[in-house]
N, C-alpha and C positions, 0 to 999 in steps of 0.2 A: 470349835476349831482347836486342835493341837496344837500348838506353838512350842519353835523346838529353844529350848536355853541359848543365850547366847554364846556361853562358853562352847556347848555343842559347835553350835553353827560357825563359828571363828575355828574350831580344832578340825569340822570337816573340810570346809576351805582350805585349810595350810595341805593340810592330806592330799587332795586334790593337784595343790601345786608341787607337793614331794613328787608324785609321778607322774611318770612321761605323758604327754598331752601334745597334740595341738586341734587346729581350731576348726571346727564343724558346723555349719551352720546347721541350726537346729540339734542340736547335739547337746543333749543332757546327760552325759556319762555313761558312750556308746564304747565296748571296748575292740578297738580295731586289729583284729587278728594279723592283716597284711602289717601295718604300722607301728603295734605292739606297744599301742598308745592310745590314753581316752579321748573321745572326740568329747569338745564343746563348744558353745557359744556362749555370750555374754549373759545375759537374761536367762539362756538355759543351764547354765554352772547354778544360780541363785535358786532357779526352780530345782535342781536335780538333788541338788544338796537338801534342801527343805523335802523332798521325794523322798529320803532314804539314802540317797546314796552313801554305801561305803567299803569303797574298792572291790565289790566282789567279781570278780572275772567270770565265774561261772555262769552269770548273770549281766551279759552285756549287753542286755536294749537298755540296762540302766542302771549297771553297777549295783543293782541289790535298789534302786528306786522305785517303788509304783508310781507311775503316772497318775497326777492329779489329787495326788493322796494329802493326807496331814491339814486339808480344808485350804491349799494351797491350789490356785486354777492356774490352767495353762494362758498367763496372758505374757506380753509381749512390753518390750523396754518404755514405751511411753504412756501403757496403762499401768508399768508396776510403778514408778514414781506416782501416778494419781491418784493410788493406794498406800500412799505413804502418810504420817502424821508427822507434823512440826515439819511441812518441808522448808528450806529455807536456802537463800542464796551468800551466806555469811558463814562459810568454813572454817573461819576460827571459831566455830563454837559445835562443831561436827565431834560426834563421840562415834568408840567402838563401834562398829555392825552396822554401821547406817548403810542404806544403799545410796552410791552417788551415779549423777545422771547427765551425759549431755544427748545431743540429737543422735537416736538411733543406738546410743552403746551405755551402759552401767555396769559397775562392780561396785566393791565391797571397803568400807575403810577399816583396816587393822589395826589402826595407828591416827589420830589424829593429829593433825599440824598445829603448832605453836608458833609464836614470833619467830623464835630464834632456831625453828627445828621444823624438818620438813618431818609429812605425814606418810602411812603407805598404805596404798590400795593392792587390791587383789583384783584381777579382773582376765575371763576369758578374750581374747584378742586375735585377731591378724597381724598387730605390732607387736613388736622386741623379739621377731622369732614364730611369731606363733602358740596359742595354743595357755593354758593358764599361767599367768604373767604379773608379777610384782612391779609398782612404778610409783613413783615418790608423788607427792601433792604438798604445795603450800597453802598458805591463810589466802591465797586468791583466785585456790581453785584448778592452779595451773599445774597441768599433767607433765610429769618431770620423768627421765630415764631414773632408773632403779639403780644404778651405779655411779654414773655422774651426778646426776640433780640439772640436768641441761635439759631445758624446754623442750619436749615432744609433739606437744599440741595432740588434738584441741585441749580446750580447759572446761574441765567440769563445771557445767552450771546451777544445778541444785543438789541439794543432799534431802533426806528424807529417813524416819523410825520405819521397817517394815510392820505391816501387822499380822504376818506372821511368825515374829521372832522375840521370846522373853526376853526383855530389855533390862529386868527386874532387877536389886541392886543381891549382887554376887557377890561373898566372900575375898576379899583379895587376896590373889595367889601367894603361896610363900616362895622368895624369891628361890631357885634352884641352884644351889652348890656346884661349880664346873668342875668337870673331871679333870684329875691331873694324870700327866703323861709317868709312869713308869721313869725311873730313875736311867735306866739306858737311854729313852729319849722319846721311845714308841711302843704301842703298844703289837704285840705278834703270837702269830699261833702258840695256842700251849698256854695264854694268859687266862686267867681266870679269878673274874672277881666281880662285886656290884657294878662297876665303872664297865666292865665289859657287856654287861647285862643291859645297861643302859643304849650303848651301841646297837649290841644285837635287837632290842627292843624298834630304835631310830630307824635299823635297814628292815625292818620285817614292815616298818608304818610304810616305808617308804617301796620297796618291792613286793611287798604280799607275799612273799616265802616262808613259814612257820619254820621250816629246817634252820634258820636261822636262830632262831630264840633259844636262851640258857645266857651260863654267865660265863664259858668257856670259847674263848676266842679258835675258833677252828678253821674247816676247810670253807665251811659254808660263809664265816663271816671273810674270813681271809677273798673270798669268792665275790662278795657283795661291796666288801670294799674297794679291791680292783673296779666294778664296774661305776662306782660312784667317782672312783678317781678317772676314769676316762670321761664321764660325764664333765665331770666339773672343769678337764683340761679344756674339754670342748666348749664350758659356756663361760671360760676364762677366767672360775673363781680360784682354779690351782696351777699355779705359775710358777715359773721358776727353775733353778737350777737342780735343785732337789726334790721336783714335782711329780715323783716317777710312780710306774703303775707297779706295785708293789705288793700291797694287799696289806699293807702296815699302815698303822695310823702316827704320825707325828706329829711334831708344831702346823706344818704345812696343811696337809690332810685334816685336822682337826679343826685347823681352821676354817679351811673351804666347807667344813660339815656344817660349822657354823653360820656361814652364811646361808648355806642350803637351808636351815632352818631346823640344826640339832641345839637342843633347848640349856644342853650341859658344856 
């Protein structure tokens, strides 16, 4: 059996939630031409991912996944926890990539929870919206909104090691230098530099547009930034007075990238 790294398997997930999505039953990264969004399910995000998938539209029975491949079988939420090692019902001691589980639904921990710090899962859902979904967890398991930290329910009852996912101990990342904004304040068409490269890199993960990539801030990024700024008006990471659809990146914009999950 193949077992995919876990850095992989954490960088395809985030991937995943970069793009538009909602929720499909039986849906392992089906790409919906009407919707112009990937379908999934809970159980089937973990399998599709482990499948291969990776963003490929041209390929939408599974985003570029074969079916049943990577020594990974098509089984379902309450046989993939029975396939798990170290399962255990004591969430302060949950690492990276575990899979967690209550009746009927599982996702994935990114993040595990501390005393004093909530944790974050990844999981395909009908909550928060629909469709693949970020939601906070503490040391007791309990399934938290992704913005507030206010009880959602239900609460996760076990966690579990998959055994299809190298758990192995990995090099720790070296932390990432954040980009600084341009001494005018934003960045704008005509910029051109690593910092912008960086961007263009973040919108091509995140829409699958290659026109985008280089390190020259143009039409196309100017083009992808607009659409992430109506995005995030919409799922109220960019607010405000100076929130405007622009196609410029500032303090405001850069930030909502941020929470979207640019790494700079």
């Amino acid at each position: 059996m193949s077992k995919m790294k876990l850095s992989k398997f954490i960088k395809q997930l985030n991937l995943a939630f970069d793009n538009p999505s909602f929720y499909e039953k039986g849906g392992w990264g089906k790409w919906s031409k009407l919707k112009q969004k990937w379908g999934w399910d809970c159980v089937c995000l973990i399998k599709g991912i482990l499948w291969g998938w990776n963003n490929d539209k041209s390929k939408p029975r599974g985003g570029g996944a074969i079916y049943g491949s990577n020594g990974v079988p098509d089984i379902g939420t309450e046989k993939m926890i029975d396939v798990c090692d170290k399962v255990s019902n004591n969430f302060a001691s949950m690492s990276v990539g575990e899979l967690v589980w209550l009746n009927g639904h599982v996702g994935i921990c990114l993040k595990p929870p501390k005393e004093n710090q909530l944790g974050e899962i990844i999981e395909a859902t009908t909550a928060f919206g629909g469709g693949v979904k970020k939601s906070k967890i503490n040391t007791l398991g309990q399934r938290l909104y992704y913005e507030t930290g206010k009880y959602a329910g239900p609460t996760w009852k076990k966690h579990g090691f998959l055994p299809y996912v190298d758990y192995g101990k990995e090099p720790e990342p070296q932390p990432l230098e954040p980009i600084k904004l341009p001494s005018r304040g934003y960045f704008t068409k005509g910029d051109k530099s690593q910092d912008v490269a960086k961007i263009d890199q973040w919108l091509y993960e995140k829409y699958g547009n290659k026109d985008v990539l280089g390190d020259l801030y143009w039409n196309n990024t100017v083009k992808y930034v607009k659409k992430f700024q109506k995005e995030a008006q919409k799922e109220g990471i960019y607010t405000g007075k100076y929130a405007t659809i622009d196609g410029n990146i500032g303090a405001l914009t850069l930030e909502a990238m941020r929470r979207a999950g640019f790494p700079y």
